[in-house]
C-alpha positions in Angstrom: 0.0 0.0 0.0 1.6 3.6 -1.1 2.1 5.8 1.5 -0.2 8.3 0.4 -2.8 5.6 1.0 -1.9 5.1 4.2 -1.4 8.6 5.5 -5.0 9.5 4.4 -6.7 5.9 5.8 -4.8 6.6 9.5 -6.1 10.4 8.9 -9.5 9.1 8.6 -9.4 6.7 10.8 -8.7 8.5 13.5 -10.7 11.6 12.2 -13.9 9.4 11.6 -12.8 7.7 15.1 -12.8 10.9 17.1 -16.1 12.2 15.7 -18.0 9.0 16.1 -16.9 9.1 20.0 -18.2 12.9 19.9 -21.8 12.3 18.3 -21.9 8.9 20.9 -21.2 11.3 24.1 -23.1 14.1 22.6 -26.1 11.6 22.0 -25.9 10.1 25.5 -26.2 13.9 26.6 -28.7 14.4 24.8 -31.1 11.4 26.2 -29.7 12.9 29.7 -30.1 16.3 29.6 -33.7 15.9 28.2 -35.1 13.4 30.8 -33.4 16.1 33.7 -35.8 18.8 31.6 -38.5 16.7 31.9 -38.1 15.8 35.4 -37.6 19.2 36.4 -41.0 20.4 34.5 -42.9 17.5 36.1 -41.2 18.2 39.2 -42.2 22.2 39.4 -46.1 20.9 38.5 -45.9 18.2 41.2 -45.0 20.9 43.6 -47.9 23.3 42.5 -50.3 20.1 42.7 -49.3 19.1 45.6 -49.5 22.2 47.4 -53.3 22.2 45.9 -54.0 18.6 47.0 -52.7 19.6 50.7 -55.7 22.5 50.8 -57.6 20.2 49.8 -57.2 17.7 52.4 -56.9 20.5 55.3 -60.0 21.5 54.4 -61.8 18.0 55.1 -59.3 17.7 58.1 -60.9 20.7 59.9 -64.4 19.0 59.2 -66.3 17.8 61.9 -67.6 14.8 60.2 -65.0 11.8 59.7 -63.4 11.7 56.3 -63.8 9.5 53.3 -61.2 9.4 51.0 -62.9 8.7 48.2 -64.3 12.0 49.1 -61.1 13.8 49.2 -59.9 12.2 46.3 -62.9 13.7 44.3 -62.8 16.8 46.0 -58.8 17.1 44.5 -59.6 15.4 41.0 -62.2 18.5 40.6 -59.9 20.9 41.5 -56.6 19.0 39.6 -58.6 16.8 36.7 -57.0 19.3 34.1 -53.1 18.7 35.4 -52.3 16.3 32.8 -53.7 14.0 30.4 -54.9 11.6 33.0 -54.9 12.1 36.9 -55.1 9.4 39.4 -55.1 9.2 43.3 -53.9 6.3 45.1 -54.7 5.2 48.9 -52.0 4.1 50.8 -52.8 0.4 50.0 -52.5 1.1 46.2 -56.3 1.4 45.6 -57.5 3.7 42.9 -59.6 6.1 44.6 -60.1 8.4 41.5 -59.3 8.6 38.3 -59.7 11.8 35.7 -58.6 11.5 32.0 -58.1 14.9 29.7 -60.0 16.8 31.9 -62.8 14.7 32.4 -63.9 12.4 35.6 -64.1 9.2 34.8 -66.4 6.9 37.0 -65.2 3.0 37.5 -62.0 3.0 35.0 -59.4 0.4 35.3 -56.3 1.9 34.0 -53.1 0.3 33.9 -51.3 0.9 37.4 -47.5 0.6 38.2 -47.9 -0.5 41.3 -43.6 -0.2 42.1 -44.1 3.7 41.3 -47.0 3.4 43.7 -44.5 2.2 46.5 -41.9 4.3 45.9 -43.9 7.4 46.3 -45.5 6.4 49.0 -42.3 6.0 50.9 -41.9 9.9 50.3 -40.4 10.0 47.4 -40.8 11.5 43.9 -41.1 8.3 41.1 -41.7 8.1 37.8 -42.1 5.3 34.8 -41.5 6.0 31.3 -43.7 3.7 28.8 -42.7 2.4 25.3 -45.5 4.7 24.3 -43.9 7.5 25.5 -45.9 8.1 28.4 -44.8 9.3 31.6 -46.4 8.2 35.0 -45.2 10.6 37.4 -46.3 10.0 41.3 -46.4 12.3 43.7 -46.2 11.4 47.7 -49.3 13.4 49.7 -48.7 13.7 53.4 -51.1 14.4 56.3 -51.5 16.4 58.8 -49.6 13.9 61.0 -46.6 14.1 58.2 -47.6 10.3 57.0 -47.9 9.1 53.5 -51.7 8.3 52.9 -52.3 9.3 49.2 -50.3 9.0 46.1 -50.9 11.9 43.4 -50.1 10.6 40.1 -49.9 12.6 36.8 -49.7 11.1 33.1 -48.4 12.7 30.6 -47.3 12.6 26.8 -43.6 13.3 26.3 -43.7 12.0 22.2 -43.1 15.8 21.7 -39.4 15.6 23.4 -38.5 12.0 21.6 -39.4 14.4 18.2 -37.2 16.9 19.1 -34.2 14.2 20.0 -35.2 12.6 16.6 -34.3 15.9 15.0 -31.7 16.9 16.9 -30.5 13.3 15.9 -30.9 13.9 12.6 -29.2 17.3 12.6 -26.4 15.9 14.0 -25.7 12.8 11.6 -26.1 15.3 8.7 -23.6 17.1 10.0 -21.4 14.0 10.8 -22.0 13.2 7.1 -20.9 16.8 5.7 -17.7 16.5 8.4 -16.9 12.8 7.0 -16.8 14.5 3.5 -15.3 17.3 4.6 -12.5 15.4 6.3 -12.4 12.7 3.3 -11.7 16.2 0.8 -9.1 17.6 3.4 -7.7 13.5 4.4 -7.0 13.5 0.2 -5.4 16.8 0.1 -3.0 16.6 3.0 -1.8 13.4 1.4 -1.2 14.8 -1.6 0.4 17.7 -0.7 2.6 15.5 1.9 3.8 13.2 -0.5 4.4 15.4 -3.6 8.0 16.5 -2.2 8.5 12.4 -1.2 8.0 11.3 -4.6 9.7 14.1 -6.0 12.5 12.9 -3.9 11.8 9.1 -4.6 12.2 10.4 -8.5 15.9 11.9 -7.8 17.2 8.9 -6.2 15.8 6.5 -9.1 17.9 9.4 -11.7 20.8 8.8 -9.1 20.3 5.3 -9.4 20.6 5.4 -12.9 23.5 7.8 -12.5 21.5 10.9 -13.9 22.7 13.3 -11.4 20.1 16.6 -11.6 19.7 19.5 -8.7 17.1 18.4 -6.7 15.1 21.8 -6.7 12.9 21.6 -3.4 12.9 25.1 -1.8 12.1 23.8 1.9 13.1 24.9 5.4 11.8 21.3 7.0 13.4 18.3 7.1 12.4 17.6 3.4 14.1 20.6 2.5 17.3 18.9 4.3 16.8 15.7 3.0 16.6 17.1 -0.7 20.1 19.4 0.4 21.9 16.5 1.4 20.9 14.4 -2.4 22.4 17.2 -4.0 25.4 17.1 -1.9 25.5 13.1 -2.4 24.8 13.3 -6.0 27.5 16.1 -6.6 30.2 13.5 -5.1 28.9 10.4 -6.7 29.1 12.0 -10.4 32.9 13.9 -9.1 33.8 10.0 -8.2 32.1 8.3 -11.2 33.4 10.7 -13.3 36.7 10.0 -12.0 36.4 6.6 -12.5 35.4 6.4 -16.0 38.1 8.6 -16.9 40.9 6.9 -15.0 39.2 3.7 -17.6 39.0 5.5 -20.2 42.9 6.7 -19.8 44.1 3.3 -18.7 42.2 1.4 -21.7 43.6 3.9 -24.0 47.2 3.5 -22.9 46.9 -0.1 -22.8 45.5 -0.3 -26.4 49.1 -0.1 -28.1 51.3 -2.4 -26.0 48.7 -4.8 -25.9 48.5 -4.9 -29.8 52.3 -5.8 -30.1 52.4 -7.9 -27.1 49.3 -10.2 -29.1 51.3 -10.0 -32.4 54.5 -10.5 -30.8 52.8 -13.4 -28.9 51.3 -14.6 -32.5 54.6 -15.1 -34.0 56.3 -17.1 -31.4 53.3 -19.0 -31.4 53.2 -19.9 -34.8 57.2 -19.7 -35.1 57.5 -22.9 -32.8 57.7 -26.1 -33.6 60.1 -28.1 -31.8 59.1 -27.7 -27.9 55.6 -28.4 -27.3 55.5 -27.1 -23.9 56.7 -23.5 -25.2 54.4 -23.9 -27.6 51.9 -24.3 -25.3 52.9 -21.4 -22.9 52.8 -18.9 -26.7 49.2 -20.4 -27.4 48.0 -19.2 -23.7 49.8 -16.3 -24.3 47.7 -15.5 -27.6 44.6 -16.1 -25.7 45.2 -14.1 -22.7 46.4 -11.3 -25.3 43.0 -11.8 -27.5 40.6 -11.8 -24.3 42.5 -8.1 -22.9 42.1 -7.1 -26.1 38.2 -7.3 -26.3 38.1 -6.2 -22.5 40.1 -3.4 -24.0 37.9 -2.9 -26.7 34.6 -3.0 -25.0 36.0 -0.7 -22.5 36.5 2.0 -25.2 33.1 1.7 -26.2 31.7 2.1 -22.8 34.1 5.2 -22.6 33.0 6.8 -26.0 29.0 5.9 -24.4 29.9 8.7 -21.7 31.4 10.7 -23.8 28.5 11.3 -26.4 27.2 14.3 -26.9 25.3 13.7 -30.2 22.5 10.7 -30.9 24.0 7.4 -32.7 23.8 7.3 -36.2 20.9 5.0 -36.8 19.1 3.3 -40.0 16.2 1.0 -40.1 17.4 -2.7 -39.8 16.1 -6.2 -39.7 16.5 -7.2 -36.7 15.7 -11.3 -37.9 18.1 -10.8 -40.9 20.9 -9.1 -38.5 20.9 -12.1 -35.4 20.8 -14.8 -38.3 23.9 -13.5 -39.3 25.2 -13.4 -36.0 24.0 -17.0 -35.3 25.7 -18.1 -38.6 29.1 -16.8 -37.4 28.4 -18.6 -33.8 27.8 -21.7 -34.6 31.6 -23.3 -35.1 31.7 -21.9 -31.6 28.4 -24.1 -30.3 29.8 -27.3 -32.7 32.8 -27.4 -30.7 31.0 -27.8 -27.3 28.2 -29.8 -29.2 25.7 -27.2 -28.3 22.8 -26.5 -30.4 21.2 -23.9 -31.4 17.6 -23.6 -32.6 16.6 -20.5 -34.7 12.8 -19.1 -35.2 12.8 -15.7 -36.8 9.8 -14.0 -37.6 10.0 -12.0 -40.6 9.5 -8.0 -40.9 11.0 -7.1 -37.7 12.4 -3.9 -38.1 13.9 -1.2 -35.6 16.2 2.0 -35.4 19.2 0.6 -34.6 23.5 1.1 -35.1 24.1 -2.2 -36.8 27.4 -2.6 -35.8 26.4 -1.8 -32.1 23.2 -3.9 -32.3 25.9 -6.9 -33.9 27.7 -6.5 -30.6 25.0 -7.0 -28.1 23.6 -10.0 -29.9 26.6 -11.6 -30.2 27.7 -11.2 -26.8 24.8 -12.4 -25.6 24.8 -15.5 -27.5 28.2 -15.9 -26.4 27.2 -15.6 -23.2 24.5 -18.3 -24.0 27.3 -20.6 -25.5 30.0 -20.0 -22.3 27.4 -21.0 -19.8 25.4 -23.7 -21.3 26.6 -27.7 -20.6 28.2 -29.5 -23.1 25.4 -31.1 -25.3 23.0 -28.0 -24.5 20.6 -26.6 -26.3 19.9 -23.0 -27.1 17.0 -21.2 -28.5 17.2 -18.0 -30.8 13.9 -15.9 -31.3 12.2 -13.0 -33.4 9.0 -11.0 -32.8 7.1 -8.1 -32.7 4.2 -7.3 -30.5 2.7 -4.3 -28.5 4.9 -2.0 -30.3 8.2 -3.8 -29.5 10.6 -5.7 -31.9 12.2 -8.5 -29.4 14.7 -10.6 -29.8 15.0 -13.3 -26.9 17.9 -16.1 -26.1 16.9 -19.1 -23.9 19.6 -21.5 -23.2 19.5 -24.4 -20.3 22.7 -23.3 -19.0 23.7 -22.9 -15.2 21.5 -19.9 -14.3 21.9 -17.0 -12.2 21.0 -16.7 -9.1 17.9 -14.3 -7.7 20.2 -12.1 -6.0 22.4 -11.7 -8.6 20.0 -10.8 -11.4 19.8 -7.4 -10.2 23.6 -6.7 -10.3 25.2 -8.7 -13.6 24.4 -5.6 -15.2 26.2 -3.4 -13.4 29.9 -2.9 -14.8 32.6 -5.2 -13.8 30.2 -7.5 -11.6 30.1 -11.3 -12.3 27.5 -14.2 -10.6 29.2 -16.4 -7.9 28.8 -19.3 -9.9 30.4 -17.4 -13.4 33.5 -18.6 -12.8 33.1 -21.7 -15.3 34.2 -19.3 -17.7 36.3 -16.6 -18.2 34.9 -13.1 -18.7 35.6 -9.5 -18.2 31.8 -8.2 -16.4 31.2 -5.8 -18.7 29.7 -7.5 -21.5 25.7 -7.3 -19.9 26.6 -4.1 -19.0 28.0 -3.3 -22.1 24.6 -5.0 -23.9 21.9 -2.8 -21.5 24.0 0.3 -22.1 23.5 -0.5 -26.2 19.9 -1.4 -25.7 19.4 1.7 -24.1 21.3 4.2 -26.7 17.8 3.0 -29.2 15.5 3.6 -26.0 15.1 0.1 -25.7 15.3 -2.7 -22.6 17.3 -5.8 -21.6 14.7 -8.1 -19.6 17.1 -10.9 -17.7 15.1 -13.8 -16.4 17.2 -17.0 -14.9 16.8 -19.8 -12.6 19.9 -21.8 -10.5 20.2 -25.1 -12.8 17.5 -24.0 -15.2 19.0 -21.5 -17.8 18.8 -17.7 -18.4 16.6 -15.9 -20.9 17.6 -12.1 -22.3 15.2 -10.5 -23.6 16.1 -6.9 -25.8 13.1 -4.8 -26.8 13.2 -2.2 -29.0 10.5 0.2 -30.3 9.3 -0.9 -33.7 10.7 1.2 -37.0 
């Protein structure tokens, strides 16, 4: 996952995390804050009705005649039938003594009765019972003149009103959670961006550096990225002062070996042939000649390498047949194969044509089959191929050779590196290098695929003519 992707998810994440934890709490407020309105409204008409219901029942206390209290309880129901949308009185053995609904008295109902409300008020305390139907029963302790519990006062009401304004307060608030979660998505995405631009601006200088394209890296910050971008340039100005360096101390040393190698292979080419008496000294000229013939082509590719970072001006290039040009090449290879009784099979497909240096393009295939023919067991089998497809001539040789390993295919191509298990034959480093390097020059690729035991493939693509 890109870091860009991250940074915004954990953004989110925690964003979304934080407001969800804000609307939970606020909600939960909310639901409290409401109920302790409710309470406190009921509350401030329980006190007014019970002060009424105590006149009430003074008044039938001063009478002379004993009192009923169904009698009292009608006496208070006329006075408090209006109170809420139903009134009840209860004795203080949870008997309905009277009963008023909307306003009106109602003779012999049988309503529903919470009997635990009933106890709790009549152990002097406020209690109330919310319903399903959003109905609150809300009983009220009445005390006599001796300060005992005898009635219970209880109002009903209809609190649907306050669960509709939750509802919309509700609703209020997950639009706005919504907007915020967009919001935040909008602002998540743009930090991101605007984090990560300078990263894979940077990310895109060390891949030039990589590929030793050494450019300012222009990134005007005072931050750490600013000081990350400050030291590249410093690091990229001595890597190309030391590479440069190197390639001319090469280029120098290649250049000054180039003429005493030249008479040191001809001198060694006369003795050679010169001798025929001692076979041993014969011998010793013959690996003389060979040593002499593989500096030379070190030498050689060395100087091409050298005149590769030298250029200043594009190749000369003409339209070539790529099939026609590695049949050539595979024609000149072949006493080379014989001798180690390798074989090499040939499918070119006809018509594949690409901007290439012919006598550069000759090189790279013919070190590469080379290559194929070094590194393959005696009695092996190599494949030579042709095509064209998805805007790419490709030329691809398969042999069943000793492989590469995984941890080497990265670095063969690099200059001067060989695999740990190249030393079956003799070789210089450069010629892969050399190869990717040609490849290149015609803005084409080298594709190396290998396997330890199984054989190496190298694919070179280049953009069709």
């Amino acid at each position: 996952m890109k870091f860009a992707t991250r940074l915004l998810l954990s953004y989110l994440f925690f964003s979304v995390l934080s407001f969800s934890i804000i609307i939970i709490s606020v909600n939960k407020a909310i639901d409290y804050f409401s109920f302790v309105t409710i309470e406190k409204q009921m509350m401030e008409k329980a006190d007014i009705c019970e002060l009424s219901f105590r006149e009430v029942l003074a008044r039938h206390e001063k009478s002379i005649t004993q009192v009923q209290p169904s009698d009292v309880a009608k006496d208070v129901l006329e006075v408090l039938k209006a109170s809420g949308r139903e009134v009840r009185i209860y004795d203080n053995n949870l008997k309905l003594l009277g009963l008023a609904a909307n306003g009106i008295l109602v003779n012999n109902g049988s309503p529903k009765i919470f009997e635990g409300n009933i106890r709790n008020a009549l152990k002097g305390n406020y209690s109330y019972t919310v319903t399903n139907n959003k109905l609150i029963y809300f009983a009220i302790p009445i005390q006599d003149k001796y300060y005992q519990n005898v009635y219970v006062f209880e109002i009903v009401e209809n609190i649907s009103y306050f669960y509709d304004i939750m509802d919309k307060i509700r609703y209020i608030l997950f639009i706005g959670a919504g907007g915020f979660t967009f919001l935040i998505t909008l602002s998540s995405l743009y930090i991101a961006r605007k984090t990560t631009k300078p990263i894979k601006y940077l990310l895109g200088a060390t891949e030039k550096f990589s590929r030793q394209q050494f450019e300012q890296v222009g990134l005007n910050r005072k931050d750490e990225l600013g000081m990350l971008a400050a030291g590249l340039n410093q690091m990229g100005i001595k890597l190309n002062d030391y590479i440069q360096y190197q390639k001319q101390f090469v280029s120098n040393v290649s250049h000054e070996l180039k003429t005493p190698l030249a008479a040191i292979r001809g001198f060694s080419q006369y003795l050679y042939e010169g001798e025929n008496e001692d076979k041993d000294l014969k011998k010793i000229y013959f690996h003389l000649v060979n040593e002499s013939k593989r500096l030379t082509k070190l030498i050689n590719e060395l100087l091409i390498l050298s005149k590769f970072d030298k250029a200043t001006q594009e190749l000369n290039t003409e339209k070539e047949d790529l099939s026609e040009l590695t049949y050539s090449i595979v024609q000149e290879m072949r006493p080379k194969a014989e001798k180690r009784e390798i074989t090499i099979e040939v499918d070119l497909e006809n018509g594949v044509l690409a901007d290439v240096n012919k006598t550069l393009m000759s090189h790279a295939i013919a070190n590469i089959l080379d290559n194929a023919i070094k590194y393959s067991n005696i009695g092996g089998h190599i494949r030579v191929e042709t095509s064209t497809g998805q805007n790419a001539a490709a030329i691809k040789i398969s042999d069943q050779g000793i492989g590469i390993h995984k941890s080497d295919l990265s670095l063969v191509q690099e200059r001067f590196y060989r695999a740990g298990n190249s030393n079956i034959a003799k070789g210089s480093g450069l010629g892969l290098s050399l190869c990717r390097e040609i490849v290149e020059k015609f803005n084409g690729r080298l594709i190396l695929e290998s396997e330890i035991g199984a054989g190496t493939t190298v694919s070179l693509l280049l953009p069709l003519a």
